[in-house]
C-alpha positions as CSV (number, residue, x, y, z in Angstrom):
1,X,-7.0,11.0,5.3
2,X,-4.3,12.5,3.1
3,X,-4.5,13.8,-0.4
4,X,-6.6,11.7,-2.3
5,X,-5.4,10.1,-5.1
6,X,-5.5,9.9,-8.7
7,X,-5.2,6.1,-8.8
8,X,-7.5,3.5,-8.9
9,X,-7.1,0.1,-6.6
10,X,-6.5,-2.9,-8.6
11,X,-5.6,-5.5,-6.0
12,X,-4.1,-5.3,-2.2
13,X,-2.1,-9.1,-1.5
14,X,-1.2,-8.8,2.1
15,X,1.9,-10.3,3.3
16,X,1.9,-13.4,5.5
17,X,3.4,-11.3,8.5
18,X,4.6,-7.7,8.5
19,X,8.7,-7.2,8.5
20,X,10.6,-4.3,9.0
21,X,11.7,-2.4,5.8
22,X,15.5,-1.8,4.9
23,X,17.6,0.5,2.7
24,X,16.6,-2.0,-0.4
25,X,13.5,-3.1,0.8
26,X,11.5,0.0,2.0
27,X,7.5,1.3,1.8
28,X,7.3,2.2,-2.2
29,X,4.9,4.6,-1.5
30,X,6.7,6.6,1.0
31,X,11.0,5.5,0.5
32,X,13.3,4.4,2.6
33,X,13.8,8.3,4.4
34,X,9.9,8.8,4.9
35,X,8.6,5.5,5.7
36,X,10.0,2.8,8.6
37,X,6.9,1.5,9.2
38,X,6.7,-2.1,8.9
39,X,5.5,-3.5,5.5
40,X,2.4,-5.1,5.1
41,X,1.3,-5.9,1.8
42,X,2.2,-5.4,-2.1
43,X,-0.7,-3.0,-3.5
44,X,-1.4,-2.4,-7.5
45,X,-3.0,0.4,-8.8
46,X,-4.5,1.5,-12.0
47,X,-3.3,5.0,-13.2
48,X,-5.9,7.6,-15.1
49,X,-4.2,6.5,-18.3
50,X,-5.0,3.0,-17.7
51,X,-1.2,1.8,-16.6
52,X,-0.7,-0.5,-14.1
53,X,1.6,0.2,-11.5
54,X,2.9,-2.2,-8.8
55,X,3.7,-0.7,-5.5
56,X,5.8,-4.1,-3.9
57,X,5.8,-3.0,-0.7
58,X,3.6,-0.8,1.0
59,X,3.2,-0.1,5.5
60,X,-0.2,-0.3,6.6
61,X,-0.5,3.7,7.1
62,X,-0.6,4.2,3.9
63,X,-3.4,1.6,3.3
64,X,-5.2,2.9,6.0
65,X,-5.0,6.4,5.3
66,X,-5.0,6.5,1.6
67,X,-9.3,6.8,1.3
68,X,-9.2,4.1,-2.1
69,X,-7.1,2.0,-0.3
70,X,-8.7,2.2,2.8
71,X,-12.2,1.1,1.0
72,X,-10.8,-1.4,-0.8
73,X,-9.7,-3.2,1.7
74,X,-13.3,-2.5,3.8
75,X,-14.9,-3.8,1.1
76,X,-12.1,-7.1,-0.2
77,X,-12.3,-7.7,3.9
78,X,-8.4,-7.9,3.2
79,X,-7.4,-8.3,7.2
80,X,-3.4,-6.8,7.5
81,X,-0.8,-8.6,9.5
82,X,0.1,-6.7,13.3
């Protein structure tokens, strides 16, 4: 797992099938230059100060690695496109 983070979990909507990301269309969670993994689903999180934020796009490495995300979807049994 990496760093944990701060974070909460409000919804993961998988994507129908994965695609690959592009310049304008890349892994919000790790950019365009750190990320070209293909995309799997749009995550939404709940910061500390109670502000939603909306991740559009995010590769299934991050799901699976991030430990909230990872549980969340354990526990939703949200099943990821290949």
């Amino acid at each position: 797992m990496t760093a944990p983070m701060l974070s909460d979990i409000e919804s993961i909507q998988p994507f129908p099938a994965a695609h690959a990301p592009k310049p304008d269309a890349a892994c919000s969670a790790h950019g365009w230059k750190a990320c070209q993994r293909p995309l799997v689903a749009e995550a939404v999180l709940r910061e500390p100060s109670g502000t939603l934020v909306r991740y559009r796009r995010v590769c299934s490495h991050w799901l699976k690695t991030q430990e909230k995300a990872a549980q969340h979807i354990d526990e939703q049994g949200i099943v990821l496109p290949d």
